[in-house]
N, C-alpha and C positions, 0 to 999 in steps of 0.2 A: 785489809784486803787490797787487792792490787789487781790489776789489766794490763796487758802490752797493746802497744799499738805498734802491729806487726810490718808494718810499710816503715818498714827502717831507713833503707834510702842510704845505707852507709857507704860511702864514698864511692855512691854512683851503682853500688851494688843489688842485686832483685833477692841477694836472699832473705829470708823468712824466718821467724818463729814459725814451728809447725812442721815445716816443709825441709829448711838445709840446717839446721841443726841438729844433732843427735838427742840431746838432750833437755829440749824445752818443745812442747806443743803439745796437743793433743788430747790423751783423757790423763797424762801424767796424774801422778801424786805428789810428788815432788822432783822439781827440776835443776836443772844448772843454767842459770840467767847468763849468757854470751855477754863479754862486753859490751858488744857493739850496740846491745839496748841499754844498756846503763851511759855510755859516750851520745847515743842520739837523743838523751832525753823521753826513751821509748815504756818505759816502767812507771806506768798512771798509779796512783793513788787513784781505789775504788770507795764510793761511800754509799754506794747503792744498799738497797738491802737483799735485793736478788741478784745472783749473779750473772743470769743472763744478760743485764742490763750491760756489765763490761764487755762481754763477748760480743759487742754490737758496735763497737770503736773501732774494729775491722772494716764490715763492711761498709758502715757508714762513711768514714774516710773514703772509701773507696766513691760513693754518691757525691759527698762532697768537693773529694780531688775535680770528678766528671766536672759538675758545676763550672767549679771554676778556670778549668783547661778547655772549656768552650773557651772560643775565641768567633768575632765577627772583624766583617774589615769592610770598607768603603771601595764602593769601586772607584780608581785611579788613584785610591792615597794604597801605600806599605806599610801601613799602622794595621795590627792587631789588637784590638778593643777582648780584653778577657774579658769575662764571665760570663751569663745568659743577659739575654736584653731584657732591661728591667722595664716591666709596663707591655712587654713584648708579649706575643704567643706560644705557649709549650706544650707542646703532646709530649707522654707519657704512654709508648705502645706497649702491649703485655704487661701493664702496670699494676697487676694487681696481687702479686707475689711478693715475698718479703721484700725485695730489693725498691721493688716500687713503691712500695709503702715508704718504705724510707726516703726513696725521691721527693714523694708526696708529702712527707713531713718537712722536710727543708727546702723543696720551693715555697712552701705555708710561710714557712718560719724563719727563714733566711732575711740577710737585710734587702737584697734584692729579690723579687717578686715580678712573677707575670701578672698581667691582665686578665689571661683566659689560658686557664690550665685544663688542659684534655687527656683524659685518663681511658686506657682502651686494654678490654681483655677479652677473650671469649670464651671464658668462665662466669655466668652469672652469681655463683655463688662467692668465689673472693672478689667481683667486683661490688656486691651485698656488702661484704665484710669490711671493704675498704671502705665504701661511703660509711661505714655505721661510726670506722674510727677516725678520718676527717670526714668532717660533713662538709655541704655546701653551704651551709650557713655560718660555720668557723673560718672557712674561706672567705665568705662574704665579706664576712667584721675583719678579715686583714686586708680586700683589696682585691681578692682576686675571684674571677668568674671561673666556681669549679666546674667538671662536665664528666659524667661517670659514662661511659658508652661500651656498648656489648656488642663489638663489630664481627660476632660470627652470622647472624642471619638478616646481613648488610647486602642488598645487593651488591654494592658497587662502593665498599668504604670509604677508597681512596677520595672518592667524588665526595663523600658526605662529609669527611672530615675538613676537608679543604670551604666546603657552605658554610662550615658552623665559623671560620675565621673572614665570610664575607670575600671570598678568592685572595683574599692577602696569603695563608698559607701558614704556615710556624719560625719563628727565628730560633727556637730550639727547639727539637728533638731525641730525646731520650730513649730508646727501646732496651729493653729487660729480657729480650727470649733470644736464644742463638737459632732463629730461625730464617733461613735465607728472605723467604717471603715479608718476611716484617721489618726486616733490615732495608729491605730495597724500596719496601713503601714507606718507611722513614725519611730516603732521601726525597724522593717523590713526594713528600706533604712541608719539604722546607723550600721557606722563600729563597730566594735566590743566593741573598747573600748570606743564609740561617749556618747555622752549625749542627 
């Protein structure tokens, strides 16, 4: 069994299995593998026993890439510090949908970890679902203060979320919804110098 990891990246290129090739993606039955995944090293060996399991190298990458294309910087130095600030503050807005889930498993699980990871949907029942599969006590045992929050009947979230960091604020921010409203209070809940 086998998986691509569809973020080819070939020589600077955005095409895709799936998307710009004719012949590979999709519900295929059988395909014609591009070079360009065999030259990138893009053709996984799968050992899962379900298959879904490889279909998740996409967007995962995709959470991961995020991760580590934060960048912080010091005010008066031009140094760029990649990844999230470890030991740092991270919300996770609209976090409770696939994409989130997967946020929430590899800042758990990543070598770098927050201190106080803040997970926000206004969905009760996937934000139910997400604590049922990290909990805050698996959290706990790796280091990090988990916080599952349901900011639809918040008066005022922006203000709550920013109490629960003690007015420090987050040094990263993650949002999951393409929704203007939650994007802009993303920037609004990062410290100053946050990503």
């Amino acid at each position: 069994k086998f998986a691509i990891q569809p973020a080819l990246n070939y020589k600077g290129s955005l095409h895709a299995p799936g998307y710009s090739f004719p012949y590979i993606g999709g519900d295929a039955t059988y395909i014609i593998i591009p070079n360009e995944v065999m030259e990138m090293d893009c053709l996984l060996e799968y050992k899962g026993e379900a298959f879904y399991g490889g279909s998740l190298a996409e967007p995962m990458s995709c959470i991961i890439g995020a991760f580590h294309a934060a960048y912080h910087t010091i005010p008066g130095k031009y140094i760029h510090n990649m990844g999230i600030i470890e030991n740092g503050n991270m919300a996770i807005l609209a976090g409770a949908g696939p994409m989130g889930l997967g946020a929430i498993d590899y800042a758990l699980h990543s070598d770098r970890r927050p201190k106080l990871l803040v997970v926000t949907d206004i969905n009760e029942v996937r934000l139910k679902r997400a604590s049922s599969i990290h909990t805050v006590d698996e959290a706990k045992k790796r280091g990090v203060e988990l916080k599952y929050i349901n900011t639809k009947d918040i008066e005022n979230p922006e203000e709550y979320l920013i109490s629960i960091t003690s007015g420090e604020r987050y040094n990263d921010v993650f949002v999951f919804a393409p929704v203007k409203e939650v994007i802009e209070q993303g920037l609004r809940l990062l410290w100053k110098w946050g990503q």
